[in-house]
Each structure stands twice: as C-alpha cells, then as structure tokens.
C-alpha positions as CSV (number, residue, x, y, z in Angstrom):
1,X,-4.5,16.5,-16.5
2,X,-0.4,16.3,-16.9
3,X,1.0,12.9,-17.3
4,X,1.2,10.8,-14.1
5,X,4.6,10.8,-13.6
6,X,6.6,6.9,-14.0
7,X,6.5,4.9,-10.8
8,X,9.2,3.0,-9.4
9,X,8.9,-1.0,-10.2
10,X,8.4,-2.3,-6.8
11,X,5.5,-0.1,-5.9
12,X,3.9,-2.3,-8.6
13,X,3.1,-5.1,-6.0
14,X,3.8,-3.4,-3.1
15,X,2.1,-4.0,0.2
16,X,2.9,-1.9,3.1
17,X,3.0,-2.6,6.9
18,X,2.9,0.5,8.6
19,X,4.9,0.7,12.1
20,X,4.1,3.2,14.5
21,X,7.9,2.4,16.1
22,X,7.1,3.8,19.5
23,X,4.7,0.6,19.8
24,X,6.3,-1.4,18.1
25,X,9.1,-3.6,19.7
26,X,11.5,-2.1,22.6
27,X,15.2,-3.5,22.2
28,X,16.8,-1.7,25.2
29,X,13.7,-1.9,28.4
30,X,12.9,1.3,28.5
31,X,9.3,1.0,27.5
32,X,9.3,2.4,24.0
33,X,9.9,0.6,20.9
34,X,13.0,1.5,18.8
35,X,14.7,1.4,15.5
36,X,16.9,-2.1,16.7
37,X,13.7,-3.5,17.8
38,X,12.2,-2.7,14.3
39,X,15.3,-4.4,13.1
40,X,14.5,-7.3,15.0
41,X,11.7,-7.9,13.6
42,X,12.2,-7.8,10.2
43,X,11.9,-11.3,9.3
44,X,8.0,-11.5,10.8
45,X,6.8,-8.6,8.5
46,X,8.8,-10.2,5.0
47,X,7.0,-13.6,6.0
48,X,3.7,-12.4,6.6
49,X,4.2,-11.1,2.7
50,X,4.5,-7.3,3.3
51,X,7.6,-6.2,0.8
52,X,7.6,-2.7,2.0
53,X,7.1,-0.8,5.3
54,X,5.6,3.1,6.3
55,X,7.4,3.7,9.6
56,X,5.5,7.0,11.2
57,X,7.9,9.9,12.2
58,X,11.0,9.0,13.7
59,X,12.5,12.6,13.7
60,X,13.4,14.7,17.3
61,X,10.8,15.8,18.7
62,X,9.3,16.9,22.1
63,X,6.5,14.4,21.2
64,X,3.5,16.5,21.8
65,X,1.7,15.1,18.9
66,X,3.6,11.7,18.7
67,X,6.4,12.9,17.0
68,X,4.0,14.9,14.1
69,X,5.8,17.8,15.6
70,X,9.4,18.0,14.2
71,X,12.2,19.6,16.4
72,X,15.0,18.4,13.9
73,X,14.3,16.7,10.9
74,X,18.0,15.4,10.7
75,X,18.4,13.4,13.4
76,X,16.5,10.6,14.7
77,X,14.6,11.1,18.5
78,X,17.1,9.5,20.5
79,X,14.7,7.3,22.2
80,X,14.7,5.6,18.5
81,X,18.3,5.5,19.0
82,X,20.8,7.5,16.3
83,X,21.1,8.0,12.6
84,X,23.6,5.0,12.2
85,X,21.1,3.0,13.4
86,X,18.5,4.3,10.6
87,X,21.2,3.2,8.6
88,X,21.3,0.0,9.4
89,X,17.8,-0.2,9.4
90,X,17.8,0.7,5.6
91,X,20.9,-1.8,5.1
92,X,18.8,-4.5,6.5
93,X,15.4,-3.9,4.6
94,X,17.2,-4.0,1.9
95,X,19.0,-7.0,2.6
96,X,15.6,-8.8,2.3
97,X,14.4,-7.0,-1.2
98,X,12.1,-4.9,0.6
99,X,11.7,-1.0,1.2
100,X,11.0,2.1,3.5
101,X,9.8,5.0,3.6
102,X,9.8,7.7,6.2
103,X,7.1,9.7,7.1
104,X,7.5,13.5,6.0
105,X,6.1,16.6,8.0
106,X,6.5,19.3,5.3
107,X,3.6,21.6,7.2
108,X,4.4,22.2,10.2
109,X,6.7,22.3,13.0
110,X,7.1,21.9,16.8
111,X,7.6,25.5,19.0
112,X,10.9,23.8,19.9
113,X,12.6,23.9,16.1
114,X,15.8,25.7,16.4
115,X,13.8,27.8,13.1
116,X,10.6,28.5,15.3
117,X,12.9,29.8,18.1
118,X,14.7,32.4,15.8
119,X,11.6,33.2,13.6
120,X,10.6,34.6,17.0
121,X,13.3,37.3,17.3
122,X,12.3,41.1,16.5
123,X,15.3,41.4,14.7
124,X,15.1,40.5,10.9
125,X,17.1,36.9,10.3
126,X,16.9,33.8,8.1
127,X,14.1,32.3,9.3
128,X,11.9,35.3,10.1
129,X,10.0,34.6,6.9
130,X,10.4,30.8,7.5
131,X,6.6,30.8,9.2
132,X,3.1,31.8,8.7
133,X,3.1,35.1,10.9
134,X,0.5,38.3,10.9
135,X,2.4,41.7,11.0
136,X,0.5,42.3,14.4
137,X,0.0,40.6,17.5
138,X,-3.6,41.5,17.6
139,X,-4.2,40.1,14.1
140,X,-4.7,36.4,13.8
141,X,-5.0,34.2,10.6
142,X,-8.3,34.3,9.4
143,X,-9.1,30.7,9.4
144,X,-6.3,29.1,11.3
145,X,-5.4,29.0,15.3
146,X,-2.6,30.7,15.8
147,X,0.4,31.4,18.9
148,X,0.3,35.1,19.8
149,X,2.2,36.8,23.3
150,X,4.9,34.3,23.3
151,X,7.9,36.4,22.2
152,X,9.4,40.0,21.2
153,X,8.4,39.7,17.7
154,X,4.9,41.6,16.9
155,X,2.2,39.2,15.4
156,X,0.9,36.2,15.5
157,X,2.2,32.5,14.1
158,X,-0.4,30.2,12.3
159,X,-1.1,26.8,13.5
160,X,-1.4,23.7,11.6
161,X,-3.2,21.5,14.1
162,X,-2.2,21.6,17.6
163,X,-1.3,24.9,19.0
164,X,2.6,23.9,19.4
165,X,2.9,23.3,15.7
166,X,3.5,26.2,14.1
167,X,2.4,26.3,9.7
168,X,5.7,26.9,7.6
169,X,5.7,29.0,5.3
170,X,5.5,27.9,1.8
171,X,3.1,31.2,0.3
172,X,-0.4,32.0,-0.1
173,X,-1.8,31.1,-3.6
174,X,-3.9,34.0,-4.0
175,X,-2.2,36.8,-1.2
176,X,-4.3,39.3,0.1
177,X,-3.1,42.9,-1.0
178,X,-3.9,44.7,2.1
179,X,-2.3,42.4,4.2
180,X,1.1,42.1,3.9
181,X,2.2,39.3,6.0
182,X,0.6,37.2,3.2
183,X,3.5,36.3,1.1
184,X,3.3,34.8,-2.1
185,X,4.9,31.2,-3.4
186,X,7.3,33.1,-4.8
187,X,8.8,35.4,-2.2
188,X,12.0,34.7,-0.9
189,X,10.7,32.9,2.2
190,X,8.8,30.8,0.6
191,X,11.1,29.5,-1.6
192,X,13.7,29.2,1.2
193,X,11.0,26.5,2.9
194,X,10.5,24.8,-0.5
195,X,14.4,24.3,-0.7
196,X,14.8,23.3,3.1
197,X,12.2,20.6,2.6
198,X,14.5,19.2,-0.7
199,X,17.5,19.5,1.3
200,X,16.0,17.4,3.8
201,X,14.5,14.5,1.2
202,X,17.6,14.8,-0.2
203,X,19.8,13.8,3.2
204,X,17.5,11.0,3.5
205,X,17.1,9.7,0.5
206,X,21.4,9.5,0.3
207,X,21.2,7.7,3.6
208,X,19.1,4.6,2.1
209,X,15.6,5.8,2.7
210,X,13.2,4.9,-0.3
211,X,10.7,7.3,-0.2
212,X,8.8,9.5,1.9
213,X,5.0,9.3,2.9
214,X,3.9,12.5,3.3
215,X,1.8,14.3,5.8
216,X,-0.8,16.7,4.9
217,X,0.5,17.1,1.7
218,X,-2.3,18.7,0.2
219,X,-1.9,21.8,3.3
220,X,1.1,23.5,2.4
221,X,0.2,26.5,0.2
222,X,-2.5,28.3,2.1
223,X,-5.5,30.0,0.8
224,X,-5.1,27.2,-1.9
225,X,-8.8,26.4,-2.5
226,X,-8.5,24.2,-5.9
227,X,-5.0,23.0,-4.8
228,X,-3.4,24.8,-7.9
229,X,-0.4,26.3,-5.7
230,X,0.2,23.1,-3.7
231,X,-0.1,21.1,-6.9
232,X,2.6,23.7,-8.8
233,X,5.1,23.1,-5.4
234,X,5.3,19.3,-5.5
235,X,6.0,19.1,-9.4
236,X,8.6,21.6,-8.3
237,X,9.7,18.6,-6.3
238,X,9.5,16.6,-8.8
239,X,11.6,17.5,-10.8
240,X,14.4,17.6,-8.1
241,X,13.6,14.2,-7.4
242,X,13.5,12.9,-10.8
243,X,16.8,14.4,-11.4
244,X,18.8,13.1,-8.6
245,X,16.5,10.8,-7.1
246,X,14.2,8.8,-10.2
247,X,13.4,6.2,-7.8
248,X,12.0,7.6,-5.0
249,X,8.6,6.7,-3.9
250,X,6.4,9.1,-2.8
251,X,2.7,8.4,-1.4
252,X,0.7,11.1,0.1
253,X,-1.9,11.7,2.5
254,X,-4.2,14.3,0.2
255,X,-7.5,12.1,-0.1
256,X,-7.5,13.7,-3.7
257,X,-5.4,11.7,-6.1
258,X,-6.7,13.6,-9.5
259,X,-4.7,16.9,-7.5
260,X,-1.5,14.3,-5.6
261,X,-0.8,12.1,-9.0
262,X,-0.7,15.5,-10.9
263,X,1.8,16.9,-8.3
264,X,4.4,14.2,-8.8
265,X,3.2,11.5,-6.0
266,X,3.0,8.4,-7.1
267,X,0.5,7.0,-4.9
268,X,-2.5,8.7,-3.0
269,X,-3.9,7.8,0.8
270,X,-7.6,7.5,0.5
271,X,-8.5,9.3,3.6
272,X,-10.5,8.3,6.9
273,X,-12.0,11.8,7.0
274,X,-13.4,13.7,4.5
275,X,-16.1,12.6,1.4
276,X,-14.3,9.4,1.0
277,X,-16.9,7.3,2.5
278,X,-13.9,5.0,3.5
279,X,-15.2,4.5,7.3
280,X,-19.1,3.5,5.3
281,X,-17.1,0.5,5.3
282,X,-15.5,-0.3,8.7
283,X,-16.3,2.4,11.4
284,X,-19.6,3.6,11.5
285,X,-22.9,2.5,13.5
286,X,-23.5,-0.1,10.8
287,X,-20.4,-0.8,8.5
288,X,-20.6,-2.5,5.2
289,X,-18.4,-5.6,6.7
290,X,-20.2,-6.2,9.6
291,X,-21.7,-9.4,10.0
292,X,-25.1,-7.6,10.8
293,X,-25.8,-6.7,6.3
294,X,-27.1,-3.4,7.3
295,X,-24.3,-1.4,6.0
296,X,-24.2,0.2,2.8
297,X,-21.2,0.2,0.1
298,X,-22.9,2.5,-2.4
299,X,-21.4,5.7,-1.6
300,X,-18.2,4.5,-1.2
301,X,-17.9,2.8,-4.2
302,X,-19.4,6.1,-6.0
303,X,-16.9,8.6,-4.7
304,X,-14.3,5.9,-5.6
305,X,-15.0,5.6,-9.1
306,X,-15.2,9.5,-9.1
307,X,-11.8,9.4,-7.9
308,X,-10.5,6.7,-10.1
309,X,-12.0,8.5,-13.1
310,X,-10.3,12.0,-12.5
311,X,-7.0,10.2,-11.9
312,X,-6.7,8.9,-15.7
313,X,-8.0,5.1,-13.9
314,X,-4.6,4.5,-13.2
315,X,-6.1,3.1,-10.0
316,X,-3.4,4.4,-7.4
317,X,-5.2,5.0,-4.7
318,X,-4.0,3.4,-0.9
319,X,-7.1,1.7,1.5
320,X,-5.4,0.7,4.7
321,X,-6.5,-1.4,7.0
322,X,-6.5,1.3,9.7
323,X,-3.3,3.5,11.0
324,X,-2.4,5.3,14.4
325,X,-5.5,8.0,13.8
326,X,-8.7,5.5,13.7
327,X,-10.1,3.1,15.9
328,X,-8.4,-0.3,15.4
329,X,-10.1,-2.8,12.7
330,X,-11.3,-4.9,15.4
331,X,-13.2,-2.8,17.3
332,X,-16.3,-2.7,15.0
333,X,-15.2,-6.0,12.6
334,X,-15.3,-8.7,14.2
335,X,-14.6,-12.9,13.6
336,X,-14.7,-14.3,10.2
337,X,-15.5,-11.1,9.0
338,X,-12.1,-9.6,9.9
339,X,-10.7,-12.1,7.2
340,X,-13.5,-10.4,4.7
341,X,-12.2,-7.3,5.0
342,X,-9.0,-8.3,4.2
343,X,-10.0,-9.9,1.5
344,X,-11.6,-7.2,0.0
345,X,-8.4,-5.0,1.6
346,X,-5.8,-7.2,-0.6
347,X,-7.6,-7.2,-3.7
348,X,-8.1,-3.9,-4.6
349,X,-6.0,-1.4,-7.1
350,X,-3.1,0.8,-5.2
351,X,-0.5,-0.6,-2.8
352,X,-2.4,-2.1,0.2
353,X,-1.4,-0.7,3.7
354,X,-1.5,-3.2,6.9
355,X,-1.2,-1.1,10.3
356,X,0.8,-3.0,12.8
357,X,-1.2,-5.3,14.9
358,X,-4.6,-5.5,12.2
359,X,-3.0,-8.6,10.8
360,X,-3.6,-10.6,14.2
361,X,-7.1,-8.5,14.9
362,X,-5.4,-6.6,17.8
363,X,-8.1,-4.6,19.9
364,X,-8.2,-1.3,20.3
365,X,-7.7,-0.4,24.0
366,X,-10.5,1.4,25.4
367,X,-10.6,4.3,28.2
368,X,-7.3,5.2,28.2
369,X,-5.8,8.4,29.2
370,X,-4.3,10.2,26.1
371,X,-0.5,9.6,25.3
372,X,1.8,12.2,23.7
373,X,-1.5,13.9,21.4
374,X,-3.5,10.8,21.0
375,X,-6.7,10.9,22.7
376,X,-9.4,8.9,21.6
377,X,-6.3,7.8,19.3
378,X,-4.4,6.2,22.1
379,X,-6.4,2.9,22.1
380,X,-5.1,2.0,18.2
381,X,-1.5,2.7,19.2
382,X,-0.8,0.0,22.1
383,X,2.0,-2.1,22.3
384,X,2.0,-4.8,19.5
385,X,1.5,-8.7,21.2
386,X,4.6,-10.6,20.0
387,X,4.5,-13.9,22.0
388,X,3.3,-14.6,25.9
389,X,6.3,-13.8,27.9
390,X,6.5,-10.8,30.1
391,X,4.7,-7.7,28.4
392,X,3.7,-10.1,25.4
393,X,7.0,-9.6,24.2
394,X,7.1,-6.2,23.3
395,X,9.4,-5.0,26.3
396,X,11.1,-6.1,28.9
397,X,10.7,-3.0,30.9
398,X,8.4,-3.4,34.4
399,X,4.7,-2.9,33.0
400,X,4.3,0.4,34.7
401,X,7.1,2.1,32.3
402,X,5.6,1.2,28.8
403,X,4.8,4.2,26.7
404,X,1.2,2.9,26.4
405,X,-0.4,0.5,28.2
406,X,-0.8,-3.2,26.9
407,X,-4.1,-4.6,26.2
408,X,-4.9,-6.8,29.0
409,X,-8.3,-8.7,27.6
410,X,-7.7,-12.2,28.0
411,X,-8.5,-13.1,24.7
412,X,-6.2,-11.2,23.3
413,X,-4.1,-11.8,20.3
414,X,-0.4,-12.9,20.1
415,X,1.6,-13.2,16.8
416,X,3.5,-16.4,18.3
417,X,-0.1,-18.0,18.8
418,X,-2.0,-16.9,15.1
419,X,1.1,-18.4,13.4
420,X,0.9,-21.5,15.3
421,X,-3.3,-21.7,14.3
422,X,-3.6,-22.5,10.7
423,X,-7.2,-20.9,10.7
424,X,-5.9,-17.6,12.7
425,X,-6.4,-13.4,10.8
426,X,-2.8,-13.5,10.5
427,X,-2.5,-16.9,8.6
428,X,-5.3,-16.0,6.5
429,X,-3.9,-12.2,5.4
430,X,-0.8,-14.4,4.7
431,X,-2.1,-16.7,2.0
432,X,-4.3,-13.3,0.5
433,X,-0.8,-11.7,-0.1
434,X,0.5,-14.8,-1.5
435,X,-2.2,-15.3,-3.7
436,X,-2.4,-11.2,-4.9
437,X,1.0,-11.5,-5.8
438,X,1.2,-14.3,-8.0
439,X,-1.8,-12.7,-10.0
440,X,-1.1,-9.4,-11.9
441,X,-4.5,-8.4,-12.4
442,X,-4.8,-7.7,-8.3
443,X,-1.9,-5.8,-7.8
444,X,-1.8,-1.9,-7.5
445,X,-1.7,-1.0,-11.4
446,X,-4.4,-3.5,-12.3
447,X,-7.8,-2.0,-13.5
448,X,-11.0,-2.3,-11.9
449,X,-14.9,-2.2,-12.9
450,X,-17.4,-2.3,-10.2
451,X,-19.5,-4.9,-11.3
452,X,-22.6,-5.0,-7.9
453,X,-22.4,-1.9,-5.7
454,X,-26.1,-1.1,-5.1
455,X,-27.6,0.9,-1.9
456,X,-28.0,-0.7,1.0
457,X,-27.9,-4.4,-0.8
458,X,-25.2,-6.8,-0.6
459,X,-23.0,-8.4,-2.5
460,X,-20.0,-6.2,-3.1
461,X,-18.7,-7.4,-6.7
462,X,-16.1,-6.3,-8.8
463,X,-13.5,-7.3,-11.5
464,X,-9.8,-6.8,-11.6
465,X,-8.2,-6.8,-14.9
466,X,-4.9,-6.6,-16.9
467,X,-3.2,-7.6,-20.1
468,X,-3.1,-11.0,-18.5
469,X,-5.8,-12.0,-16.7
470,X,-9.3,-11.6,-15.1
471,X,-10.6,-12.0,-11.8
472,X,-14.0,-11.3,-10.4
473,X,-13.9,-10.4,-6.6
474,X,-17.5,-11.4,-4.4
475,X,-17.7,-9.3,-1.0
476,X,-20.8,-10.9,1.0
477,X,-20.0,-10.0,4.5
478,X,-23.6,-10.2,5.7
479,X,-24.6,-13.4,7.2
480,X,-27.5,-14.0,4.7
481,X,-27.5,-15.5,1.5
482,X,-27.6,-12.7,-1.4
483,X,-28.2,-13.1,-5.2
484,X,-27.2,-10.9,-7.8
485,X,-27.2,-10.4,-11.6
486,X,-23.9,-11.0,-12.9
487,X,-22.9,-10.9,-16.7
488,X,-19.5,-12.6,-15.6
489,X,-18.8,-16.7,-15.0
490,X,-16.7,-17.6,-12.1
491,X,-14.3,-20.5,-13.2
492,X,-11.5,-21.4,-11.1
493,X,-11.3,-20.3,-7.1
494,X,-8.1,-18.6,-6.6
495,X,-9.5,-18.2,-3.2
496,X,-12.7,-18.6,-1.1
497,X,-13.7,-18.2,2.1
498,X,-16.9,-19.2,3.4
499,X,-18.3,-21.8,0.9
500,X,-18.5,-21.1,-2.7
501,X,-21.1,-19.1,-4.8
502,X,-23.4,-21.0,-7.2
503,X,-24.7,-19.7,-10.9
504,X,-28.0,-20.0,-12.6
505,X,-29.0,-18.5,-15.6
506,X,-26.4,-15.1,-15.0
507,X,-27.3,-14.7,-11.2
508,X,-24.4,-15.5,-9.0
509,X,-26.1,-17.1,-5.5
510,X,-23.4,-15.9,-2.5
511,X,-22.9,-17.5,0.9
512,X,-23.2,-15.6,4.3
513,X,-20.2,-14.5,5.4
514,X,-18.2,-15.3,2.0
515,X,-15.3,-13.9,0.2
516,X,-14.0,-15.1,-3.1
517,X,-12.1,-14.9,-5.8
518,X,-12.4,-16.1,-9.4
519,X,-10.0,-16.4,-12.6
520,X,-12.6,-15.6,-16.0
C-alpha cells in the first residue's frame, strides 16, 4: 500500500459536530435554518468541546434530495443566505481555533445544472461528454437507473441515486469495446470533470473552507470493481491539493479506508451500510449498547480490525454518533446507556463525529411525511431544541412554516435545560471530550488492541495506546454484572460511569450499565 499521505495537525484531536444547516438554527423566520443562524451558534458547539464542524451541502439546489443534488456548486442556496456570508462563517470558526469543512458532491448532479441542461443538446458542446450517457435512447446502463425521453439528444443519462441526479462523468475503469459511450479516465471528458471538480475545491478552499467531506467518494469511476480507477483519480487530487493546498482536510464516505487512505483522504467514514457491522452496535433488533445484553459486538469488532489492519493501523477511521441518513441515537439507546455509547463513541481511534442533536439524546420523529428526499430519513433531521421559547428556539417562524416539523413529545430534550442538569447526555459528552483531549493515547492517531470482543458476551474491552500513555477502555452496557479475563491492571479512573470494576487474580469483575476508563 502507498504511503498514507501527512495529515493536517488539528485532525489529530479533532471532534466533529455535523450540522445539517436546514435544521439547524433559522436567523431570518422563514422556517429553515441558515448560515447566520449557524453563526449564532458557534459558541454552544466550541463549549460542548467539538473543535471542528461537517456542515452537509450548502450548495444551490432544487433540494430534491436535501441539497445532495447540486445545481451550482459556486454559490450558496440562497435560503442559506450568500457566499459573503460563508465567508464570514469561515472568519468566525476560525476566530475560535476551530475548522470546517463542506460537504462535496463529486458524483452526481441535479437535472437542473446549467451542465445537465446543455449535455442535453443534440449538438456537440462542452459538456456533452460531461455525463454518463448511452449512444441510444433505447440502451440503458447496465447496472444503473438512468433518465431517457427527456430531450433531443439520443441515449440515455446514468443515475447515481435518485432519478434527478444524473452520474458525471469521470471514465469507466475497464470500458467496454463494443460500446462506445463507455469512455475511459482518460478521454477528454473525463478529464474535463476531474478538473471541474479541482476548480471547485480550489474556489472553496481560497474562500476559508478547510476541507471537504466527500460524498460517495468511492462511486466515481464506474465499472471500478477493486477501486483501482477511483483510487488513481483522488491521488490525482492529491497532488493538486498538496501543491497549493497542504492543509486541506479531506474525510470521505468510502467505508473502505485500506482503498480512501491510499487515494489521498486523510480520514475514512465507517459506513452505516455495508459489511461494517456499525449498526450491530446501535440499530438493529438487539444492539450491542442496549441495556437488554443481548447484542453482539463480535463482528463488528472483526471487520474493524480487518479494516484497521489493511490501512497500515494508522487507525483513521470516523464512528459517528448517527448523521441525517439513520435513525436518530435515541431511538433504540436509551437512558444511561446513551452516555455508554458515547463513551465508547469518544474513545475510540479516528476523529469522532457528533450529529446535531445526539449530544442532548434528541428523538427521532416518527411518522412523518418525507421532506425534500428524506423518507424514513426525515424523523433524524428535525429541528434542533435550543431552549423553551416559541419553536424551542429554533425559529421564530409560525410552527406551520418550519421545513420539518418539531418534535412535540413532552419529554423532550432542550440544550438550555441539559446544560442547566449537571447529570444530563449533553453534560456528560462534555466532560468525555474534555477528558479525550487531555490524553494522547485516545485521540484519532492513537493505536488500539481489542483486548474482550467475544460473541454474544459482554464486556467490550480494549486498550488505547501511544508513546505516552496507556488506557484500557471497559464497555458493559448490559444491565448484568460480567467478568472477564484481563492480562491488564486498571490503576487510576480517568473516568467512570456506573460504579467501578473490581480485579481478582486477572479477571476484571464489570458493573451493569458501566463505562470506564483506566491509565496502566
């Protein structure tokens, strides 16, 4: 494997907050949260420890897949409000030592692109190559959907996901000789995407943005079985970026980070889909952190190590807490076991991500009519509680206008009341980042060796290491007492929550419902 390329510094202890800014906080009433109501709220996410923030796509778009379908990737959707105020936002991140990256759609655009509309045209132009099209209307591409009988051009356009986001075209790795629509990474098209997409890193990156996460990252070179071609176009952008922009983050959502940390990303989303075995752990009928002890960490734990291994154990590989395309945290974790899962969350290798909302246990909102693509998404992207004033603070807009309708349990969760509750989610997830960043050995470059991970059993237990220190980590989310064998003496609590484990003889004794960690 090539040498994983040099991080920048502050992805070293970084911990992410993702915000989903339609949701978020609305400055102006209309019912949609905004980039000056992000600002606004700056302070809340730098105190509850987060140092760096994902904010989902803010481009113009029509919003048929909540702005995951691109209509201008130079200018922010006006409902955000305007590229000065992006700007600002940067300025004012910043100002407060912490950092921001965009989200990046390199895949795919929406039908209403100014691109799309001319790649339509019969006559030959600059962006006829600039999509995925067949040379005939009554061809589609094998294995994709596909737009057909929509203009005067002959063929058909591939489709990434939704049928209004038509694939750009970045080549096929391994191009089909008797059809000739298939072009190669090297044709001229193809290379005209590749520089498009640099062109537009490049006008945010000069603008103050820090990075990009990017979307589907692993998708862009089709017929691309072992990821060879995709792989060979992002160390192409890598090197652009290393040359005129060396410290430039880039994480991406490729669930593969042996393939990602060879193309040039720094860090790699471990994915809620896929062999991960991510939702064994949180969103399944019995997850590993429910209360109930019937879940199983095994698998997980397995595919992780696979993962860890093929990526030269440098580790970087992102577990969020949740994000805008899964059922919230709290819908299957629930109580004391909430604050388990973030401790497990905030101790592990890779830059931890926090989805708006998880740090106060936010519900997701059930039965709700899809919003702008969502569907069964929609309940994980309600409006965030702030405080208890009209719309809990998120707008001031009459309740019938939001852009998704607010929880309205009773119990719900407000970030003005958790602060004030020294025992609340939020105060707890506070004092976990606290304590992971004044200890080296838990932050994202740290090493780890899984020390209890058996099927079906409980404890979780593993060890986080560096040049400086050691710290054993005990999972026990079950509420049952569990013993284990454990070659490793716990001295000093860093943290506990729960009780406190006893040891006799090697085998560590573990509280229900317990969380802990110990300095060797």
């Amino acid at each position: 494997m090539a040498n994983i390329t040099n991080q920048p510094e502050w992805l070293d202890n970084a911990v992410f907050y993702e915000i989903y800014p339609q949701s978020f906080c609305d400055s102006n009433g209309d019912g949609i949260g905004d980039i000056n109501g992000i600002i606004s709220k700056l302070d809340y996410i730098k105190e509850l420890g987060c140092n760096a923030i994902w904010m989902n796509p803010c481009f113009a778009s029509p919003f048929g897949d909540a702005g995951y379908d691109v209509s201008d990737y130079y200018a922010v959707a006006p409902r955000y409000g305007t590229n000065e105020d992006i700007k600002r936002l940067f300025d004012e991140v910043h100002k407060r030592d912490m950092h921001l990256l965009l989200d990046l759609v390199p895949g795919h655009t929406s039908v209403e692109h100014k691109w799309f509309k001319e790649s339509m045209k019969a006559e030959r132009n600059e962006y006829t190559d600039r999509y995925v099209w067949t040379d005939s209307i009554w061809e589609e591409p094998q294995g994709m959907g596909c737009i057909r009988g929509i203009s005067d051009r002959d063929g058909s356009c591939a489709v990434n996901f939704f049928s209004h986001q038509p694939a750009l075209n970045y080549g096929f790795y391994k191009p089909d000789p008797d059809k000739k629509w298939q072009q190669s990474t090297d044709s001229e098209g193809a290379k005209a995407t590749l520089e498009e997409l640099k062109n537009i890193m490049r006008f945010w990156l000069k603008m103050g943005a820090d990075g990009f996460r990017v979307d589907m990252a692993g998708s862009l070179v089709k017929h691309d079985e072992e990821g060879k071609g995709t792989i060979k176009l992002w160390q192409n952008v890598r090197e652009f970026l290393d040359k005129e922009f060396p410290l430039a983050a880039m994480v991406s959502e490729w669930g593969e980070p042996d393939k990602s940390l060879q193309g040039g990303f720094h860090m790699d989303f471990l994915l809620h889909f896929g062999p991960s075995h991510y939702n064994d752990l949180f969103r399944c009928e019995e997850p590993f952190f429910s209360s109930r002890g019937k879940g199983d960490v095994s698998e997980f734990v397995k595919k992780y190590i696979e993962n860890y291994e093929k990526s030269e154990r440098k580790g970087l590989i992102c577990i969020p807490s949740g994000n805008h395309d899964m059922d919230r945290l709290a819908r299957s974790i629930k109580g004391d076991n909430l604050k388990i899962a973030f401790a497990f969350l905030l101790s592990m290798p890779g830059a931890p991500f926090i989805y708006y909302g998880d740090e106060l246990g936010m519900n997701y909102v059930e039965n709700l009519v899809s919003v702008e693509g969502g569907y069964g998404r929609t309940g994980s992207r309600s409006p965030m509680q702030w405080d208890d004033s009209v719309n809990d603070g998120f707008s001031s807009a009459p309740k019938e206008k939001l852009y998704i309708k607010m929880d309205d349990n009773a119990d719900r969760p407000t970030a003005k009341s958790q602060i004030a509750d020294e025992c609340s989610l939020y105060n707890e997830v506070r004092k976990l980042i606290s304590i992971r960043q004044k200890n080296s050995a838990l932050q994202s470059k740290g090493e780890i060796e899984f020390v209890f991970a058996e099927k079906n059993e409980y404890p979780l237990c593993y060890l986080r290491s560096d040049d400086k220190q050691k710290i054993l980590v005990v999972i026990n989310p079950a509420d049952k007492e569990v013993s284990f064998s454990c070659g490793y003496a716990p001295k000093e609590a860093i943290y506990s929550i729960g009780g406190d484990i006893t040891a006799d003889n090697g085998v560590l004794t573990v509280p229900p419902c317990f969380a802990g960690w110990y300095i060797l």
